[in-house]
C-alpha positions, 0 to 999 in steps of 0.5 A: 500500500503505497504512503500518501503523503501531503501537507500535515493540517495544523491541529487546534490543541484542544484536538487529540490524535487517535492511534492512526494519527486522526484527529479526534472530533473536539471535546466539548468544553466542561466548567466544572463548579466547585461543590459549596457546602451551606454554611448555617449561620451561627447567629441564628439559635436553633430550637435546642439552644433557645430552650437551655439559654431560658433555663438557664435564665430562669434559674438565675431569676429563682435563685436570685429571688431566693437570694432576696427573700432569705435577706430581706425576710423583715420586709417581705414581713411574709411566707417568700414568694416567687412570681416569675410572668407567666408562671404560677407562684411557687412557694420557696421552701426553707433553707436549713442553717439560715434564719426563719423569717417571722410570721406575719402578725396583725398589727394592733389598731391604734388606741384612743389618746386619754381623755385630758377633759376634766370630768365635771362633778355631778350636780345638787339632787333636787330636794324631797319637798312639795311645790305647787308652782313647778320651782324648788330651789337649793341655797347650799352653803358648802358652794356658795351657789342657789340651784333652780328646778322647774318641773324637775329640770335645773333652769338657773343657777346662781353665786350667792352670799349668805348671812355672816358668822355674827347674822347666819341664815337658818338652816331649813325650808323657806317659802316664797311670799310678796315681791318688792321692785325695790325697796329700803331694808332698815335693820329697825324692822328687826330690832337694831337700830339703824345707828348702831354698830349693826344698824342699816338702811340700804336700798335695793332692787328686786327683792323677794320675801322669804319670811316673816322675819326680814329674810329676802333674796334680793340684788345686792352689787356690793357683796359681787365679790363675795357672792359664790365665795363667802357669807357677808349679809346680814341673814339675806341671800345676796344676788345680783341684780340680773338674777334677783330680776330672774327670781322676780319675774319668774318665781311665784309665790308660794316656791320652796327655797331649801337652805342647808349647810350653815352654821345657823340653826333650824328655821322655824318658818316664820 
């Protein structure tokens, strides 16, 4: 056979020869493309990771508050608590070797300070006599005070002065008879004469009689002093003149005056 021989054909470098020296169709070109893993992202918790973090922070926040209530178990002032949001309470059981916090107690209500009013003795009882006009009245030495009832209710009471040590008005009951506006006392209605050492003869306003032997009630403005304090008269009782006006104007006839505790004798309603 015999060897044809030309021109060898410049051959593109991406062509192969075969063994006869033919060349080879041309191989299709591959891009090979590297293999990428996914890389997870390691900010991103998974479900397993969220779960132990809040386990753990729930931890840190129970033993925190234990911590607190077992310090401060005076101001919890009770039973330590833990309350987490959206838990239920969960009671704290007590931890051996440290202080037990007190019990709660309920305080105590506050007491009434005392009273600093003084209280104020009680007043005269009404003395046990008849009255046919509704009035009773008490001249009561120890207080140097007459006491007015009306239908049973004290209505006036009033300082008075009495008669002296030298002229005491007579323990006993009086009764009401004629009324003056005004009037002279004279001690020569009783005996004395009026330019004795005891005489008088003195004016005054709104007198009541209460016996037949010259004892009145009766304005006196000069025995003000003494009225409610001691015995100055000469046997009357010595009032002023706006309550010798009172007895005047409302006091009938007839009305028990009770004097007691002088040191006069009996009277013996005269």
């Amino acid at each position: 056979m015999a060897a044809s021989f030309g021109v060898a054909r410049s051959l593109d470098p991406r062509q192969r020869l075969c063994n006869d020296g033919s060349a080879l169709r041309p191989m299709r070109e591959r891009t090979i493309e590297p293999k990428v893993r996914p890389v997870l992202n390691s900010h991103l918790p998974t479900p397993r990771a969220s779960r132990r973090r809040s386990a753990r922070r729930l931890t840190a926040v129970v033993f925190g508050v234990l911590a607190m209530a077992l310090a401060l178990p005076g101001v919890a002032n009770a039973v330590p608590v833990t309350v987490i949001p959206g838990l239920p309470p969960v009671e704290i059981p007590a931890v051996p070797g440290l202080p037990t916090p007190p019990a709660p107690t309920t305080p105590e209500a506050p007491q009434p300070p005392p009273s600093t009013t003084e209280e104020k003795p009680a007043g005269p009882v009404i003395p046990n006599v008849k009255t046919e006009t509704g009035y009773i009245a008490l001249a009561d030495d120890n207080t140097h005070t007459i006491t007015w009832w009306h239908n049973g209710k004290v209505v006036r009471t009033m300082p008075i002065s009495m008669g002296s040590d030298k002229n005491p008005t007579s323990n006993g009951v009086y009764y009401t008879k004629e009324k003056y506006r005004d009037m002279y006392m004279d001690s020569s209605t009783y005996g004395v004469p009026v330019d004795s050492a005891e005489g008088y003869r003195t004016y005054v306003e709104y007198a009541t009689r209460m016996s037949w032997d010259g004892i009145f009630i009766h304005g006196a403005p000069w025995s003000v002093n003494q009225q409610g304090r001691s015995n100055v008269s000469h046997g009357c009782i010595n009032v002023t003149n706006d309550h010798a006006k009172w007895v005047y104007d409302n006091v009938p006839r007839n009305t028990p005056i009770v004097v007691r505790n002088t040191i006069g004798g009996k009277y013996q309603n005269t």
